[in-house]
PAKOLMI-943200 format. One record per residue: x, y, z of N, C-alpha, C in turn; residue number from 1; residue in one letter; chain. Coordinates in steps of 0.001 Angstrom, whole numbers, plus 500000, padded with zeros to 6 digits. Example, Ala and Ser with C-alpha at 12.3 -4.5 7.8 and 13.67 -1.06 7.14 Angstrom:
residues 2
nu, nv, nw, cau, cav, caw, cu, cv, cw, kevex, torkol, drenza
513190, 494310, 507800, 512300, 495500, 507800, 513200, 496700, 507800, 1, A, A
512850, 497750, 507080, 513670, 498940, 507140, 512900, 500030, 507870, 2, S, A
end
This chain:
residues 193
nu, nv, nw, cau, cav, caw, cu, cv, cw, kevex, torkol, drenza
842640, 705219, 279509, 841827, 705882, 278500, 842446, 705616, 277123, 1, X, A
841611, 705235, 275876, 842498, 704839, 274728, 842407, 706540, 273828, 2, X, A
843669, 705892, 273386, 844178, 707075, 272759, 843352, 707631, 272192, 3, X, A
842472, 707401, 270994, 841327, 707614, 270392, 840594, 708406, 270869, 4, X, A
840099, 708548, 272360, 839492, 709423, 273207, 839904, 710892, 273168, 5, X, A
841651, 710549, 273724, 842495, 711902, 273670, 842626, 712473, 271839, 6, X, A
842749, 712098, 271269, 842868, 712330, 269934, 841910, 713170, 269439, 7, X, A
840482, 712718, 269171, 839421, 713120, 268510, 839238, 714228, 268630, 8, X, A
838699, 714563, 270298, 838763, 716042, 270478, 839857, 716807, 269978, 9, X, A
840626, 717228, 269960, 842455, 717947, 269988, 841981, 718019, 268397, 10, X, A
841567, 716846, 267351, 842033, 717028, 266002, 840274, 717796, 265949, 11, X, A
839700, 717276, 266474, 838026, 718331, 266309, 838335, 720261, 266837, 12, X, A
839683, 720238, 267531, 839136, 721428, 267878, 840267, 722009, 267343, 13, X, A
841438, 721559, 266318, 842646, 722056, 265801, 841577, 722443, 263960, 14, X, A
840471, 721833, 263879, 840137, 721569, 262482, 839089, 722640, 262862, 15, X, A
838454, 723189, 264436, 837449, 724329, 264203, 838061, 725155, 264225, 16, X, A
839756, 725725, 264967, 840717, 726586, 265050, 840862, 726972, 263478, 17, X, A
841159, 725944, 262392, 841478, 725842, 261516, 840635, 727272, 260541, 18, X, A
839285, 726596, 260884, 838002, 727041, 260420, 837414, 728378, 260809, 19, X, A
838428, 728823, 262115, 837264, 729764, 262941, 835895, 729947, 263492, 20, X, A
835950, 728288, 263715, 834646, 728254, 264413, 834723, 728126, 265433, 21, X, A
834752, 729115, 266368, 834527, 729047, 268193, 833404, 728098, 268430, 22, X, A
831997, 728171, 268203, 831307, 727342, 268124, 831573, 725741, 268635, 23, X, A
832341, 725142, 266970, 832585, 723918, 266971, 833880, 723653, 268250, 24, X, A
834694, 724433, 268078, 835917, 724671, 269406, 835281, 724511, 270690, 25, X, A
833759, 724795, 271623, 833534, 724773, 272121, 832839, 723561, 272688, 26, X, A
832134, 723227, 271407, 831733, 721449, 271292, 832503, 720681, 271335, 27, X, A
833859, 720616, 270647, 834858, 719504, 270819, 835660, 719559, 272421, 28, X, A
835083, 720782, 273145, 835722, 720811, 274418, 835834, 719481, 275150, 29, X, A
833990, 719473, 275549, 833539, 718566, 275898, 833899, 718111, 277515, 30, X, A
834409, 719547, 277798, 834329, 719942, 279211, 835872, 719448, 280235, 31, X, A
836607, 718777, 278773, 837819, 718266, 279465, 838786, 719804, 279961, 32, X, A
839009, 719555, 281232, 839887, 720993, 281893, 840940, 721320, 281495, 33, X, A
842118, 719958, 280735, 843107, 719783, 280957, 843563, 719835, 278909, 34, X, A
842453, 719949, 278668, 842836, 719995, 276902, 843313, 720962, 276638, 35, X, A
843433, 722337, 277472, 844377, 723566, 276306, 845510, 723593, 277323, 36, X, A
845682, 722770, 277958, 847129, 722445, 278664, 848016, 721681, 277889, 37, X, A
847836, 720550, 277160, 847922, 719413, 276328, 848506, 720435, 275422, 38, X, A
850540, 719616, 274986, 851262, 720392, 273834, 850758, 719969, 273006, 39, X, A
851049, 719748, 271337, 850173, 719132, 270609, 852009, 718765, 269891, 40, X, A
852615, 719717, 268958, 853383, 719639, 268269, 854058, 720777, 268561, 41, X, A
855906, 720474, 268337, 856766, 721275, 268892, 856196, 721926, 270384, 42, X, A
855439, 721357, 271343, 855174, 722193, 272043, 854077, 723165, 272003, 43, X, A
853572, 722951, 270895, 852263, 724524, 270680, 851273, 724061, 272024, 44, X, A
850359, 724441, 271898, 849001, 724189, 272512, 847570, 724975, 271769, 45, X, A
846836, 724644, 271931, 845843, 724994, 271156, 845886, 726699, 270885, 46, X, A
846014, 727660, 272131, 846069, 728814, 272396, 847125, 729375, 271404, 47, X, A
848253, 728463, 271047, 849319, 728963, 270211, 848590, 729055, 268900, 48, X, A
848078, 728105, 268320, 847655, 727586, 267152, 846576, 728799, 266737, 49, X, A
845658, 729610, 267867, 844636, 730253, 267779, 845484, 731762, 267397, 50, X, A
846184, 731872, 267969, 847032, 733127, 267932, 847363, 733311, 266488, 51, X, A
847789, 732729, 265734, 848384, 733510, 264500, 847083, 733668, 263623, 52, X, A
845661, 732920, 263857, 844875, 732697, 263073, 844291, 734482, 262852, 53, X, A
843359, 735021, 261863, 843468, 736725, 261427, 842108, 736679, 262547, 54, X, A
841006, 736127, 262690, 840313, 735947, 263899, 840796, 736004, 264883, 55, X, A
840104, 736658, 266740, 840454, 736243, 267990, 839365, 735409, 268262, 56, X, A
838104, 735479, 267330, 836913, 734052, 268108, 837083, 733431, 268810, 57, X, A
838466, 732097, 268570, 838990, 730920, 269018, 839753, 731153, 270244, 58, X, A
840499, 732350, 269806, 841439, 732722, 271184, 840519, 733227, 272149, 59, X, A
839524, 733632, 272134, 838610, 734456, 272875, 837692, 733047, 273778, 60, X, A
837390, 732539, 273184, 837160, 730819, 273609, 837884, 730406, 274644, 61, X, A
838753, 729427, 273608, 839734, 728998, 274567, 840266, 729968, 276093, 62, X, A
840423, 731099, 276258, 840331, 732068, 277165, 839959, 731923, 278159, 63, X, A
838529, 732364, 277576, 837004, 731932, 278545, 837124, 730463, 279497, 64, X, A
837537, 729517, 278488, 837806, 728393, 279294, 838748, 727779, 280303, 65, X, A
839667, 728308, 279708, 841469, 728072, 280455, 842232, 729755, 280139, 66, X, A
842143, 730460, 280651, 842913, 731687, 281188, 844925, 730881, 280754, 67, X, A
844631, 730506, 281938, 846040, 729869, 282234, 846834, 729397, 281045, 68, X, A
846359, 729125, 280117, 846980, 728188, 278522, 847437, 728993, 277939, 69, X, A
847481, 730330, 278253, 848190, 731293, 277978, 849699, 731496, 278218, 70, X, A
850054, 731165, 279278, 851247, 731547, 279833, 852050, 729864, 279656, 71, X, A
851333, 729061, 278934, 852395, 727555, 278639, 853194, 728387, 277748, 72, X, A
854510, 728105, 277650, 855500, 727787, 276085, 855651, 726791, 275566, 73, X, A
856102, 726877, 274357, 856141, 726071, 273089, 857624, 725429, 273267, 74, X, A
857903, 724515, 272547, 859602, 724237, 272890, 860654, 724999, 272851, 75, X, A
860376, 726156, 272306, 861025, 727048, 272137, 860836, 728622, 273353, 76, X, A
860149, 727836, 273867, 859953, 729099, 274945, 858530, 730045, 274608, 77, X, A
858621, 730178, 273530, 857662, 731268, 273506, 855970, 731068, 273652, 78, X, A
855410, 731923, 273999, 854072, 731692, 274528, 852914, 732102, 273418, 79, X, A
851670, 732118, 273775, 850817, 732927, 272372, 850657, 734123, 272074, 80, X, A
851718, 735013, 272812, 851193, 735735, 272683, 852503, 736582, 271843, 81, X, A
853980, 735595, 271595, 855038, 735633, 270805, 854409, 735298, 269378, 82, X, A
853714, 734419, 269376, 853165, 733984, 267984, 852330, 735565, 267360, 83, X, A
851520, 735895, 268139, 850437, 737162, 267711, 851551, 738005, 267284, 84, X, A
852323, 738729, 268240, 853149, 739196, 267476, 854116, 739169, 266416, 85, X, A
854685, 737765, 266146, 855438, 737582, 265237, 854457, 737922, 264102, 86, X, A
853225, 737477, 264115, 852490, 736797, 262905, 851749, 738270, 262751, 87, X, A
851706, 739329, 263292, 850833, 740895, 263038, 849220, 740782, 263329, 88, X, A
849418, 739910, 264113, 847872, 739489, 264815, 847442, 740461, 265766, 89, X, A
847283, 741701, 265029, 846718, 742796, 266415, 845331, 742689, 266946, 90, X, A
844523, 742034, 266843, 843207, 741615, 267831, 843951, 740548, 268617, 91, X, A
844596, 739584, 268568, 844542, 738836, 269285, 845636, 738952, 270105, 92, X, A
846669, 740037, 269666, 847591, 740263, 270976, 847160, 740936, 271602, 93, X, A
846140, 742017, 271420, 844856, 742890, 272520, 844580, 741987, 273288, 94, X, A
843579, 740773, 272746, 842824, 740237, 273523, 844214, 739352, 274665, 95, X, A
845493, 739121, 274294, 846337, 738056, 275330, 846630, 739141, 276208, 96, X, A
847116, 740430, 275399, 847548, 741655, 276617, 846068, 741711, 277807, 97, X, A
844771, 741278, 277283, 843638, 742247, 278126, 843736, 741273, 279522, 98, X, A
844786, 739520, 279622, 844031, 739257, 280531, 845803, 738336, 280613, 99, X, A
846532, 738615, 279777, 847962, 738099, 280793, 849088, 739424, 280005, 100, X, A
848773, 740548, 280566, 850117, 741320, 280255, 850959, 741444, 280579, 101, X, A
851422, 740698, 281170, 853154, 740579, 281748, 853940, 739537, 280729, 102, X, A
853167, 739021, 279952, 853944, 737711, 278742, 854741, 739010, 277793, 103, X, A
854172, 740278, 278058, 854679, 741117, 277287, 856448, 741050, 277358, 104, X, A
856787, 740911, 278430, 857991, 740745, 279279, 858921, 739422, 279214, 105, X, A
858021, 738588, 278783, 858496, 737332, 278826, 859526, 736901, 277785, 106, X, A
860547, 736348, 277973, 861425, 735826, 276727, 861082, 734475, 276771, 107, X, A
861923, 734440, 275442, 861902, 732920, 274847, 863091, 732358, 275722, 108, X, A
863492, 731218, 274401, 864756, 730627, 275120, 866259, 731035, 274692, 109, X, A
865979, 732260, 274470, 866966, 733000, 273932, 866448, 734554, 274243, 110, X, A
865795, 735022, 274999, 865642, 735963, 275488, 864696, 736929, 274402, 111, X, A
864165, 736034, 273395, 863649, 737330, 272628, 861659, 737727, 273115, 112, X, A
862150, 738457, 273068, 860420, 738917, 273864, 859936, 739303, 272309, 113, X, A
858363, 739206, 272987, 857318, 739765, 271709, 857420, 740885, 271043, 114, X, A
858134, 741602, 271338, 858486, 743316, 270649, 859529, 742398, 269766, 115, X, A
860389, 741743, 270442, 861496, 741668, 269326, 861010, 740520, 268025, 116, X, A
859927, 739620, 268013, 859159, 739365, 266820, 858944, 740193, 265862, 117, X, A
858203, 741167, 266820, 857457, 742159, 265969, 858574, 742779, 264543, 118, X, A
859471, 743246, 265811, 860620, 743727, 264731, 861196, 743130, 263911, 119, X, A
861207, 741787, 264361, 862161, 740938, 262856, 861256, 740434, 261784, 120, X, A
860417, 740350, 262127, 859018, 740239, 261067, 858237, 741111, 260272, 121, X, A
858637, 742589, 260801, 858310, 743487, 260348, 856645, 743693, 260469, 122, X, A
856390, 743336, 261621, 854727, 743387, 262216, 854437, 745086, 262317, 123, X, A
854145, 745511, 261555, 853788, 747409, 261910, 852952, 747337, 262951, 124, X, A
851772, 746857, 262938, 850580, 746497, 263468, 850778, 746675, 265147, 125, X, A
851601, 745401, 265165, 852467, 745076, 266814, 853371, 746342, 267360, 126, X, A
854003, 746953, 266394, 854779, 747737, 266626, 853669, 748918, 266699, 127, X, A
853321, 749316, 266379, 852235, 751020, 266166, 851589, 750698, 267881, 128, X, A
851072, 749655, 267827, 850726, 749551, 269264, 852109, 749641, 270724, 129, X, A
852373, 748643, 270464, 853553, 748795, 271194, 853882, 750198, 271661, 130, X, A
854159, 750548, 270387, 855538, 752291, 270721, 853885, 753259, 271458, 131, X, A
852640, 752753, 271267, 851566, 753737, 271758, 850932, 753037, 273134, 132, X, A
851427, 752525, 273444, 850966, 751924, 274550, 852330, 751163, 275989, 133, X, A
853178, 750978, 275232, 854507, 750114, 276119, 855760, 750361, 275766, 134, X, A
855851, 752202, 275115, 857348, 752173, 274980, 858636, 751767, 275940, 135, X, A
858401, 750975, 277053, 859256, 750632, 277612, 859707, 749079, 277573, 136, X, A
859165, 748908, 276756, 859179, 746787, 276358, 860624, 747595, 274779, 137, X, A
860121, 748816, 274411, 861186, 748725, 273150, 862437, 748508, 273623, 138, X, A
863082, 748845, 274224, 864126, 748898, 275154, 864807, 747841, 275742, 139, X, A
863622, 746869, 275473, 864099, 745556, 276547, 864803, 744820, 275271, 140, X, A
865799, 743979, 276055, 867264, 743242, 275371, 867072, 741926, 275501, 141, X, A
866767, 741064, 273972, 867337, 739529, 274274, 868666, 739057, 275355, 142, X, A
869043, 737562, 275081, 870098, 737596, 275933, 871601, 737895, 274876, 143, X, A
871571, 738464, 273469, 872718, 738941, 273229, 872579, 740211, 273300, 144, X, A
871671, 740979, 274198, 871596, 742742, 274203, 871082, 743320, 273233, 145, X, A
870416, 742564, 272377, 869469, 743095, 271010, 868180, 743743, 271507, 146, X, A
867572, 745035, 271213, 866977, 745550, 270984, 865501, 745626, 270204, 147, X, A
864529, 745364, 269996, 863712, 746107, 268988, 864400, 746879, 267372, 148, X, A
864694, 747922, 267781, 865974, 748437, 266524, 866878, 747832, 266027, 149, X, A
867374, 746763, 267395, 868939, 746302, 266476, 867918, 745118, 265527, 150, X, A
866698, 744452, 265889, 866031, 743610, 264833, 865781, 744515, 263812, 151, X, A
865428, 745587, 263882, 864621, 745710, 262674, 865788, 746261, 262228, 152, X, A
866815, 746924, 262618, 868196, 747526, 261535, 868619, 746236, 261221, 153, X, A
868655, 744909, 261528, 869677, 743929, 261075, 868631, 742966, 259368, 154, X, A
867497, 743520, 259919, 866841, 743216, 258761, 866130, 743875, 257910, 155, X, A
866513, 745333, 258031, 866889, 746467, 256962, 864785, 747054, 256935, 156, X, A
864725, 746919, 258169, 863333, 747250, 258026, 863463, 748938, 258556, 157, X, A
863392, 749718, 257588, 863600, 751760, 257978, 862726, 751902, 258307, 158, X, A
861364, 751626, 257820, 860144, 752546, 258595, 859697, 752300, 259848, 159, X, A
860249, 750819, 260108, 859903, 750137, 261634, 861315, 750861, 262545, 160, X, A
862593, 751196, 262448, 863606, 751335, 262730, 863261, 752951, 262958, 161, X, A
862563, 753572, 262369, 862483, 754553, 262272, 861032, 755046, 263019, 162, X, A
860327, 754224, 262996, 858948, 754180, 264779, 859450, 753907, 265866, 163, X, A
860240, 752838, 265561, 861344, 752874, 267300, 862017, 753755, 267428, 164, X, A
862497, 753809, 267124, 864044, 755471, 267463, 862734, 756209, 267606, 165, X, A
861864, 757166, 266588, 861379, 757974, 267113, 860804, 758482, 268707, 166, X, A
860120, 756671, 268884, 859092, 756626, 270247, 860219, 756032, 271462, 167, X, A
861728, 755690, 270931, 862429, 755601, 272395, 863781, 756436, 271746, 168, X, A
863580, 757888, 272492, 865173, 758946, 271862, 866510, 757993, 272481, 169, X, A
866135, 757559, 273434, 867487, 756621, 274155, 867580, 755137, 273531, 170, X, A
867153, 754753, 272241, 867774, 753890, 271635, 869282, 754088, 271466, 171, X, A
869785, 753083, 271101, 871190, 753211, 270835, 871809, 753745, 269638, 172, X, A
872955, 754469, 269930, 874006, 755152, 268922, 873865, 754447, 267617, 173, X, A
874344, 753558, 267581, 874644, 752887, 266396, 873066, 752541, 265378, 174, X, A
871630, 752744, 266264, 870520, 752470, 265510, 870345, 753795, 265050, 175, X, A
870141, 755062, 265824, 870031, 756073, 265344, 870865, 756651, 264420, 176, X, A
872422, 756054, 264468, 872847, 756470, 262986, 872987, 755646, 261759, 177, X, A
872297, 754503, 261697, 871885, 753350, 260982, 870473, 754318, 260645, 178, X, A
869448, 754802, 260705, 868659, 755321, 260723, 869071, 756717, 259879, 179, X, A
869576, 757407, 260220, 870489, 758841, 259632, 871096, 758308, 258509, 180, X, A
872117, 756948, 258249, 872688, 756924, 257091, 871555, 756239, 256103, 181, X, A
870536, 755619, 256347, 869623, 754965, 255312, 869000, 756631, 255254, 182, X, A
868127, 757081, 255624, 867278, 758077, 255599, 867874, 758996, 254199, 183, X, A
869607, 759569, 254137, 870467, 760634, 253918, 870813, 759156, 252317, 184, X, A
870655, 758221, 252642, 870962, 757154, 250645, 869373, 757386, 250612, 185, X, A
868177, 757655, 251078, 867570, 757540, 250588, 866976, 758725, 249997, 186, X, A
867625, 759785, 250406, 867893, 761229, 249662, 868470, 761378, 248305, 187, X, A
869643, 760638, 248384, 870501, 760709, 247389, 869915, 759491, 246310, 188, X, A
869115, 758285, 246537, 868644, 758010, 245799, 867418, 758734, 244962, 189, X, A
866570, 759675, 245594, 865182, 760313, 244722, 866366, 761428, 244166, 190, X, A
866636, 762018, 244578, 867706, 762990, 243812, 868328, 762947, 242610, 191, X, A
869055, 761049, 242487, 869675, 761163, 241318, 868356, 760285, 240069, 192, X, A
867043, 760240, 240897, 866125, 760272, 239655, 865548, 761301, 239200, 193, X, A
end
């Protein structure tokens, strides 16, 4: 098959992704099974590419068609549904939770799961859901024992640091008083205005 074949489609349906046209995404299919299997760059796959977009149209598509293109990773391990969260894509991490929720669980290649995006990115969005639906993913540890909290305390995010601790009391010592000493400067800062 010449390359040209494989090509056209992939750049027709990266340019309707682009666009948010499920529509055109559905036309450039063209019925091939094996196209949202196909990495493209670093590993993505189309499903990755759909994920950060502020639409789920595309992801909702692609879906419909290949379920499974969900659970590929990127070279880096992570799947689409690491991207939604990193990126504060709350429709479209609904729509990856409604039909592969166990990626919830899944690490990268370094153990960081989709909660722990959320937190270093400072995704509220990901997080408000999360702590209301899966406070038990807060809890879960990359492979250096990092936390949810220890992301968002290492990147000085309080109000996210401060939705975790609230929604898991058994976070760790050191977040909850990382939490207590910002909270108690941020006293003493309105005070001395």
């Amino acid at each position: 098959m010449p390359i040209e074949t494989l090509i056209k489609p992939v750049a027709d349906m990266i340019k309707a992704i682009r666009q948010n046209d499920h529509r055109a995404l559905s036309l450039a299919h063209q019925g091939d099974s094996t196209i949202f299997q196909r990495k493209i760059n670093h590993g993505r796959t189309l499903a990755h590419l759909s994920a950060i977009q502020e639409s789920d149209d595309c992801l909702t598509t692609i879906i419909k068609l290949d379920r499974n293109c969900l659970s590929i990773t990127d070279d880096n391990g992570r799947t689409p549904l690491h991207y939604a969260a990193g990126y504060n894509r709350l429709n479209n991490f609904i729509t990856i939770m409604k039909h592969m929720s166990e990626l919830l669980h899944q690490g990268d290649y370094v153990g960081m799961k989709p909660v722990h995006y959320a937190a270093e990115n400072k995704c509220e969005l990901i997080l408000q859901y999360i702590c209301k639906n899966h406070k038990d993913t807060l809890i879960s540890t990359d492979h250096s024992k990092n936390t949810a909290a220890d992301f968002a305390r290492k990147r000085r995010h309080l109000d996210l640091l401060i939705l975790i601790t609230e929604s898991t009391p058994s976070t760790t010592t050191k977040t909850t008083s990382f939490v207590e000493d910002m909270i108690n400067l941020k006293k003493t800062v309105i005070k001395k205005k």
